[in-house]
DOROLO-65318 format. One line per 2 residues: number of its first residue (from 1); their letters; for each residue y, x, z of C-alpha. Coordinates in steps of 0.2 Angstrom, whole numbers, plus 5000, padded with zeros to 4 digits. Each point is the difference from the previous one (the first is absolute). Example, Ala and Ser with C-alpha at 12.3 -4.5 7.8 and 13.67 -1.06 7.14 Angstrom:
# DOROLO-65318
1	as	4978/5062/5039 ~ 5017/5006/4997 .
This chain:
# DOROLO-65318
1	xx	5086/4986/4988 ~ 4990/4987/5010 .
3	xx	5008/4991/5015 ~ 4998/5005/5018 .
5	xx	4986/4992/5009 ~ 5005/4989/5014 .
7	xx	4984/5002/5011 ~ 5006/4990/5014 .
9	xx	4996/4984/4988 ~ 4982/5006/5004 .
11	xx	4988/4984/5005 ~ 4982/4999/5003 .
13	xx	4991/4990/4986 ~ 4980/5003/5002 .
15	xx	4988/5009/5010 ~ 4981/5003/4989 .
17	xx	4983/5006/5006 ~ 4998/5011/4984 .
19	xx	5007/5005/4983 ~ 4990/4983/4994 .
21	xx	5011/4988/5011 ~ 5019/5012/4995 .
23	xx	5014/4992/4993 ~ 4999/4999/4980 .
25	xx	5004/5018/4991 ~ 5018/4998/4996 .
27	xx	5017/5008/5003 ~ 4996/5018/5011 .
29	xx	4993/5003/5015 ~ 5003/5015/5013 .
31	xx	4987/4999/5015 ~ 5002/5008/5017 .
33	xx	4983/5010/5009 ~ 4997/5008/5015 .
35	xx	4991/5003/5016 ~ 5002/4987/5014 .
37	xx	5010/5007/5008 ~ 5010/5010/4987 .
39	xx	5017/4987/5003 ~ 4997/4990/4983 .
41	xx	5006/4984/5006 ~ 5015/5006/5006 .
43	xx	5006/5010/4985 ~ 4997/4984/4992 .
45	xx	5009/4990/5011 ~ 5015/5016/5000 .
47	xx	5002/4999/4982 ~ 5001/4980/5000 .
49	xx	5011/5001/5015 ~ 4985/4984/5006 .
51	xx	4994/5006/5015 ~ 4989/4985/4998 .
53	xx	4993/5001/4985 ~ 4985/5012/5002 .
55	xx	4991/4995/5015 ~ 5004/5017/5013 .
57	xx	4983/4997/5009 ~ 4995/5011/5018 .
59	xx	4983/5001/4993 ~ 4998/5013/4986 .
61	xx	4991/4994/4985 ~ 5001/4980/5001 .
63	xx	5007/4999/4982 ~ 4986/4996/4992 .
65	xx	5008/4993/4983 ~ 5008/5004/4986 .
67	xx	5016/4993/5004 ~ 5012/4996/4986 .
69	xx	5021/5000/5002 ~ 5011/4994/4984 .
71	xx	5019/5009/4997 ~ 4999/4988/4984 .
73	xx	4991/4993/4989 ~ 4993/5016/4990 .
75	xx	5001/5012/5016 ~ 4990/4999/5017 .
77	xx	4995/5010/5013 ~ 4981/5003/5006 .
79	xx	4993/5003/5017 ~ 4984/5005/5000 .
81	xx	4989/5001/5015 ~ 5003/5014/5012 .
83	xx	4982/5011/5003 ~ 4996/5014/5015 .
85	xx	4999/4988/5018 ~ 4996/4983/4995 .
87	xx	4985/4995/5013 ~ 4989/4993/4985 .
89	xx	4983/5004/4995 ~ 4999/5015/4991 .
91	xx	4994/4990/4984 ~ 5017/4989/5003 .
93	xx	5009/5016/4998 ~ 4988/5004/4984 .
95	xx	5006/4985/4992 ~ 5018/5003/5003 .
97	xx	4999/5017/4994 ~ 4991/4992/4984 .
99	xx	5015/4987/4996 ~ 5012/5016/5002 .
101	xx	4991/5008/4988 ~ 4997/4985/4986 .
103	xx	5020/4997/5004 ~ 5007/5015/4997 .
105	xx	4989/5002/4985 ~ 5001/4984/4989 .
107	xx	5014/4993/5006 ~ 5011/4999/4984 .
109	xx	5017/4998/5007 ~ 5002/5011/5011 .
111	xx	5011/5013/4998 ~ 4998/5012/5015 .
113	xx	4994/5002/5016 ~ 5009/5004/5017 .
115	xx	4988/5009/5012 ~ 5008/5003/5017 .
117	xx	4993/5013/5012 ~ 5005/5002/5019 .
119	xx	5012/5018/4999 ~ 4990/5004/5016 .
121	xx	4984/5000/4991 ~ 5002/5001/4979 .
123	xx	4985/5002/4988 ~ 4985/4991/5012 .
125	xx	4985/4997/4991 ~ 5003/4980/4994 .
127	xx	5018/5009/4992 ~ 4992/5011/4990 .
129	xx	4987/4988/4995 ~ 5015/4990/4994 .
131	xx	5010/5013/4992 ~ 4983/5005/4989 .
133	xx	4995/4981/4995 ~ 5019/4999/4992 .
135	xx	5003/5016/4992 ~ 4982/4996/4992 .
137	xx	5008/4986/4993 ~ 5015/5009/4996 .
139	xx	5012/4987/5012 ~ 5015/5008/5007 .
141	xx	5000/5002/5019 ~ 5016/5001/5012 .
143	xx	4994/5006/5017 ~ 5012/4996/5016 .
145	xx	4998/5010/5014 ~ 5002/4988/5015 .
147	xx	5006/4999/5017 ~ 5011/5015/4995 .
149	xx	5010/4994/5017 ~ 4986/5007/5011 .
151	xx	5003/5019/4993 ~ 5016/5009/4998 .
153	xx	5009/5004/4986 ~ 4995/5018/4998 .
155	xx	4979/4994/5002 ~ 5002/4986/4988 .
157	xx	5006/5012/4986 ~ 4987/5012/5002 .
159	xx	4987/4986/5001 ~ 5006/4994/4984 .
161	xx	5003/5016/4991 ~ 4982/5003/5007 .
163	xx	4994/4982/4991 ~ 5010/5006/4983 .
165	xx	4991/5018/5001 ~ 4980/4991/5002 .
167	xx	5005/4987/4986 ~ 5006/5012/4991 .
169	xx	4986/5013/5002 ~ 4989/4985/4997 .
171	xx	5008/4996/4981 ~ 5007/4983/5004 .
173	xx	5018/5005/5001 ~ 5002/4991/4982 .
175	xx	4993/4984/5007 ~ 5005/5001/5019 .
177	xx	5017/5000/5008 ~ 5003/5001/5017 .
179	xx	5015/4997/5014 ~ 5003/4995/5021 .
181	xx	5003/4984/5006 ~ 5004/4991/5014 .
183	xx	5000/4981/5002 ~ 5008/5003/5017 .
185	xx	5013/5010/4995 ~ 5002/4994/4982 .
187	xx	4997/5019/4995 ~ 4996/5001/4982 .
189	xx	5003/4983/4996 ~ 5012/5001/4986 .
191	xx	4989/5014/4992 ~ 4987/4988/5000 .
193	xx	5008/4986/4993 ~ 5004/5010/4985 .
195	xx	4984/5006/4998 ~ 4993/4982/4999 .
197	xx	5015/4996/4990 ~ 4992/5012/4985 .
199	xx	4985/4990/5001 ~ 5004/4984/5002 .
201	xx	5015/4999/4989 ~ 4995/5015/4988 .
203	xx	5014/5005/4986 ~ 4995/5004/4983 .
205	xx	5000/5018/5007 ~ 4985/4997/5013 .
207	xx	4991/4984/4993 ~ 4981/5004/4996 .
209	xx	4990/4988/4989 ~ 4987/5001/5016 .
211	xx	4994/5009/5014 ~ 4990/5014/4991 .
213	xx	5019/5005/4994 ~ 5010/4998/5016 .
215	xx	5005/5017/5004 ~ 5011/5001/5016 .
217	x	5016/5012/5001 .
C-alpha cells in the first residue's frame, strides 16, 4: 500500500514553451487542462492549500506555459496552458492547441489527465476536443466540474449525472471518471485527492506499465 501524498509540499520547479523544453521523462506526471476561465488555477492552488502557487490571473488565458509543480522527486503536477479567451492571434492559439496535443500524446510519464469544465457550462467544444485527443491515446481522464458553489445542490447533481449519461453514451466511461468541485468551498476535494492518489502513488492493484494501459476506476 503506497503512502499518502502530502500535496501541500507542492512547489513550482519549471515552466517550458513545448514538450522539447519539459522536464526529463521520469517518475509520473498528472497534468491539469481547461478553458480560461474553467477555475484551473484555483483547484490547483485548493488541493495544495498555496493560494500562491498557480498565478490566479483576471485575465483569462495568460498562462501561456507548461508549468511544472514537484510533490517529490518521482511525482509532479502539470499545468498546461488554459485555451477559449486568451486575446492572441488566432495562429497563437493554433500553436498552443498544437503543444496540447504533442503533450498529451508523447509525453511518457504522464499518467492521466484532469480536465476541468465550468458546472455552468460542461462539454464546450475545446473539452471535447480534449476528451477525444486522450481516449485516442487511451490516458485516463478525471473531469471536475467547477464552480459547483454557483449552482445548488439539486442542479449540480443533475448536471453531473447529465455529464456521466453523455460520457457514457459516448463509450469513454472506461477511461473517463467524473465528480463537482469547488475550490471555494473545498467541495470535492478529498475525493480528488484520492483520485490523484491512484495515480501518483499507484498499488500493485492499479500500476500500468504506461499510459496505453491506464484504465481509470
Amino acid at each position: 500500500m503506497s503512502s499518502a501524498i502530502n500535496f501541500h509540499k507542492a512547489k513550482f520547479i519549471h515552466s517550458a514553451p513545448s514538450i522539447r523544453e519539459c522536464p526529463p521523462e521520469e517518475g509520473i506526471e498528472v497534468a491539469f487542462a481547461g478553458r480560461s476561465n474553467a477555475g484551473k488555477s484555483s483547484a490547483i492552488n485548493a488541493l495544495t492549500n498555496n493560494h500562491k502557487l498557480a498565478r490566479v490571473s483576471k485575465t483569462p488565458g495568460r498562462t501561456q506555459l507548461i508549468n511544472f509543480f514537484e510533490l517529490s522527486d518521482t511525482q509532479r503536477l502539470v499545468d498546461l496552458p488554459g485555451y477559449g479567451y486568451a486575446k492572441v492571434s488566432r495562429e497563437q492559439k493554433e500553436l498552443w492547441q498544437r503543444h496540447l496535443s504533442e503533450y498529451l500524446r508523447e509525453r511518457r510519464c504522464l499518467q492521466g489527465l484532469v480536465l476541468l469544465m465550468d458546472i455552468r457550462h460542461p462539454l464546450q467544444d475545446f473539452d471535447t476536443t480534449m476528451l477525444k485527443w486522450a481516449t485516442s491515446s487511451r490516458m485516463a481522464v478525471h473531469i471536475l466540474l467547477t464552480k459547483a458553489d454557483k449552482l445548488s445542490r439539486g442542479q449540480a447533481g443533475s448536471t453531473l449525472q447529465t455529464v456521466r449519461r453523455e460520457i457514457k453514451s459516448a463509450g469513454l466511461s472506461e477511461l473517463v471518471s467524473v465528480q463537482i468541485f469547488s475550490s471555494l468551498k473545498n467541495t470535492g476535494l478529498d475525493e480528488f485527492k484520492e483520485k490523484l492518489q491512484t495515480w501518483l502513488a499507484p498499488t500493485e492493484e492499479t500500476q500500468g506499465s504506461g499510459s496505453s494501459e491506464i484504465i481509470a476506476p
